[in-house]
N, C-alpha and C positions, 0 to 999 in steps of 0.2 A: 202305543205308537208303533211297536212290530208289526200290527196286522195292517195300519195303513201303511206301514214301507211295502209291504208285503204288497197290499192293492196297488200302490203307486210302480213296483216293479212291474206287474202286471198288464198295469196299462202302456208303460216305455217296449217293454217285452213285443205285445199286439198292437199295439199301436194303433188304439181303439178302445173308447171305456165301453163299449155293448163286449166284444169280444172279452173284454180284463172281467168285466161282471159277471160274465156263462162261469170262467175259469175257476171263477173266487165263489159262487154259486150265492151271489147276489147282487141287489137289481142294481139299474145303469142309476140311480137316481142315489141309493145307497153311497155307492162309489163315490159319485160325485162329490158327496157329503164329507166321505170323507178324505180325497184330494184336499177338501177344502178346511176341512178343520186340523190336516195336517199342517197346510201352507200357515193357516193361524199359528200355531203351535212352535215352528218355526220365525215364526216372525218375516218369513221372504216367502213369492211368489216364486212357486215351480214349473207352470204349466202357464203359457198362451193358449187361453182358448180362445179361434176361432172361426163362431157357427157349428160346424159338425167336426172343423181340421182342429189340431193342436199341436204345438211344438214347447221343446224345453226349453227353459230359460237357460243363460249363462249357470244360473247355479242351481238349476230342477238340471242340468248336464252331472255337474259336482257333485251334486247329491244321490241322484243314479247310479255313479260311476264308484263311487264310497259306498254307497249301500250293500251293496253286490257282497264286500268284504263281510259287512258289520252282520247280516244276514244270516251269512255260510258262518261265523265265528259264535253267532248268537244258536242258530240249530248245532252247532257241534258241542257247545257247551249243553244245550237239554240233553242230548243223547248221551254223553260222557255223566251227569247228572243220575241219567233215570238206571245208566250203570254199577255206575256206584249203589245205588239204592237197591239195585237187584243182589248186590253181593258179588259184584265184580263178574258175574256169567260174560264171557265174551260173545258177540253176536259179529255176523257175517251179513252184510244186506245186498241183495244181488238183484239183478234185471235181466228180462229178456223180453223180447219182441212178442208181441202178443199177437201174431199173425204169424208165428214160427211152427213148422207143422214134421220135425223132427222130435226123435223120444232123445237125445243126445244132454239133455240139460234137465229132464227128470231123473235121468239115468246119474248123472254128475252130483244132483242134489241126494240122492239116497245114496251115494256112495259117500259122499265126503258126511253126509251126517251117521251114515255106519262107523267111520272113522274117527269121528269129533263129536260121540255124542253130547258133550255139553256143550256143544256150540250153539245157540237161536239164529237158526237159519230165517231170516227175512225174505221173503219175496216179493219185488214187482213186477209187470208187465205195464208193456205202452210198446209207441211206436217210435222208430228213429227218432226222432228229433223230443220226443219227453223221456226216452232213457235220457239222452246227450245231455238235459238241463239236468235231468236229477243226480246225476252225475258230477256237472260239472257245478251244482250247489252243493255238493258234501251229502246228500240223502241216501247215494246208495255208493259200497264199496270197488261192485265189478258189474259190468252189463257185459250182456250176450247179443251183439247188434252185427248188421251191416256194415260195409264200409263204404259210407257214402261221400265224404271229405277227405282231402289230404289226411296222414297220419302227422299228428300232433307231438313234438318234446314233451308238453306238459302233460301228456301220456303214455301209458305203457299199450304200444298197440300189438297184442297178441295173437297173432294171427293160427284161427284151428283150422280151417278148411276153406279152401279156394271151391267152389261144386258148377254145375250147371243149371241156368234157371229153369223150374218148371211150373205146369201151371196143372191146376184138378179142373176136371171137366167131367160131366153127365157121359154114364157109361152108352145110356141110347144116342149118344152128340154120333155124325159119322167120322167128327175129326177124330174120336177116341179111339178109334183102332191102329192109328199109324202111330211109331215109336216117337217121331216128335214132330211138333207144327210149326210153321214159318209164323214168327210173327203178323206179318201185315194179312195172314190168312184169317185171323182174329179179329180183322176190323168191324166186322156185322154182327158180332157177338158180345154184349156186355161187358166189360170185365167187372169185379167185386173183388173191391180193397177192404182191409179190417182198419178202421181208423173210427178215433173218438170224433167228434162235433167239430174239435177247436184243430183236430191232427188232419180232417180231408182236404184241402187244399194244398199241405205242405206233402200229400201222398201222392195225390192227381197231379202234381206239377211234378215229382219224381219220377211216377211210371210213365208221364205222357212224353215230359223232355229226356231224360235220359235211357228208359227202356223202350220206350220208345211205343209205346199203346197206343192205337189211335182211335177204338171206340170207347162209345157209351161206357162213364163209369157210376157202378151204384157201390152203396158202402155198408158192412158191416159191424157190429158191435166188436163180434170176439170170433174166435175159427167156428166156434161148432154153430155159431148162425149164418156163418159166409157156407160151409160147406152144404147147410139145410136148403141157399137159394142154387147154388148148384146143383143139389137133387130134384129141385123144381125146375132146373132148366133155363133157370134167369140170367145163365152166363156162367164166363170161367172163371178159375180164382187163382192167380202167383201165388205160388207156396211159396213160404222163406223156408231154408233149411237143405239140404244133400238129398236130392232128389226121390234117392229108393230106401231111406231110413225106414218106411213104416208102411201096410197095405192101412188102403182108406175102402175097403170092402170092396163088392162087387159092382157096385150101381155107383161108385165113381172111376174114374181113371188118373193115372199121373204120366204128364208124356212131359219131352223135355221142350224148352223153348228156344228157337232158333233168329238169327237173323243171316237171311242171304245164305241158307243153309250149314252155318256156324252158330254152334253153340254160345249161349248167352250166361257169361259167367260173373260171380260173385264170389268175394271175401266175406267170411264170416270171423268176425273176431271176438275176442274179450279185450275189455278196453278198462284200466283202473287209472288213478290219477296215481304218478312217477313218485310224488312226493306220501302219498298212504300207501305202497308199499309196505306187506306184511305177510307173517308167514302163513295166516289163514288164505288170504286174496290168494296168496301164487299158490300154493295150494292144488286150492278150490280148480282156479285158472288151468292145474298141471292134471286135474279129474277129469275135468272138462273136456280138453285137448284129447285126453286117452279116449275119450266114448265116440270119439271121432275118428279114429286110427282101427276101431275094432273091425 
């Protein structure tokens, strides 16, 4: 019954069984199946469907809203489990942006594990909004994100660097010689986000509505293939991360990004949940922070 809570969050989450099915990496028809051998299972109806729309029921609401708990209580008990099992090794599980193109959190990971060598250091990458969930289901301990929403009580929002945006462009582009470009000078030019399948939408409504991009966007898997269509010329690419951390060779450029001839800026934080508070997280969080300050 987990893995169809599991499916059923999916589909409340996307709000779509084709979208919950790419997610769970199975078909629209599967899903269905099992929506519906959960509802058996249960004994009540969760889910009006319809035709193509669906809405929840008075208690497919309750049951959503309850699950969320039983879920994040059900993965913390495997993880505390497969703990104990290991011999009590304490592990650290951490995230960052996978379109992040500073060295400032390689740099943090090999120090804090020079420091704590029996710690298992876990790592993910995603983008704003699948750190935010893995996060905020108990999967990882501390992310390395943006700051794209209000800051939160029911987090610790640790703030390492305020920077200026920038973006990587083809060293033969004529725009790459000037120290930094006007946004709307960018409109004829592609841009290229790194975002998974189910992440483009929630990326292209970010940079289009709040940074404010107004051309063509194409999309990448992970950096080193967004920088590859940049070296072909296929457009620019927003770096995340403090603009002059790292050279990206000769045959790209990094200039910074403007609007109305002001600098376009960002928070980068470390974000833990207030209540897992520990002395690995702050830490790790107090590593981090120094490889920013260097």
């Amino acid at each position: 019954m987990i893995k169809q809570i599991k499916y059923f969050q999916a589909i409340v989450r996307y709000k779509s069984f084709t979208e919950a099915a790419e997610e769970c990496y199975i078909s629209q028809s599967a899903i269905s199946q099992q929506m519906r051998a959960l509802e058996q299972e249960l004994g009540v109806k969760l889910i009006n469907r319809e035709n193509r729309k669906f809405s929840l029921t008075p208690a497919g609401e309750h049951f959503y809203k309850q699950s969320l708990t039983l879920i994040e209580d059900f993965e913390k008990l495997c993880r505390e489990t497969t703990r104990i099992a290991r011999k009590d090794m304490p592990e650290l599980h951490i995230g960052y942006l996978k379109c992040y193109g500073g060295q400032e959190f390689q740099l943090a990971v090999a120090a804090f594990s020079e420091k704590y060598p029996n710690v298992s250091v876990q790592i993910i990458n995603g983008n704003h909004e699948e750190l935010y969930d893995e996060l905020r289901y108990g999967k990882v301990d501390l992310i390395l994100s943006d700051q794209r929403r209000a800051f939160s009580d029911e987090y610790v929002n640790f703030i390492l660097t305020t920077s200026e945006c920038c973006i990587e462009i083809a060293a033969r582009n004529s725009l790459s010689s000037s120290e930094s470009v006007e946004i709307n000078d960018l409109r004829d030019i592609p841009c290229i986000l790194i975002a998974s399948q189910n992440q483009q939408k929630n990326e292209s409504t970010y940079y289009r509505d709040i940074v404010g991009i107004k051309s063509e966007i194409l999309f990448a898997e992970n950096l080193e293939a967004a920088r590859l269509m940049v070296l072909g010329g296929k457009g620019f690419m927003p770096i995340e991360g403090p603009g002059n951390t790292i050279q990206v060779g000769t045959a790209i450029r990094r200039i910074r990004l403007t609007r109305k001839g002001k600098p376009i800026k960002r928070n980068y934080c470390a974000f833990w949940k207030a209540d897992n508070s520990g002395y690995y997280i702050e830490d790790f969080a107090d590593i981090l922070k120094a490889q920013f300050e260097v």
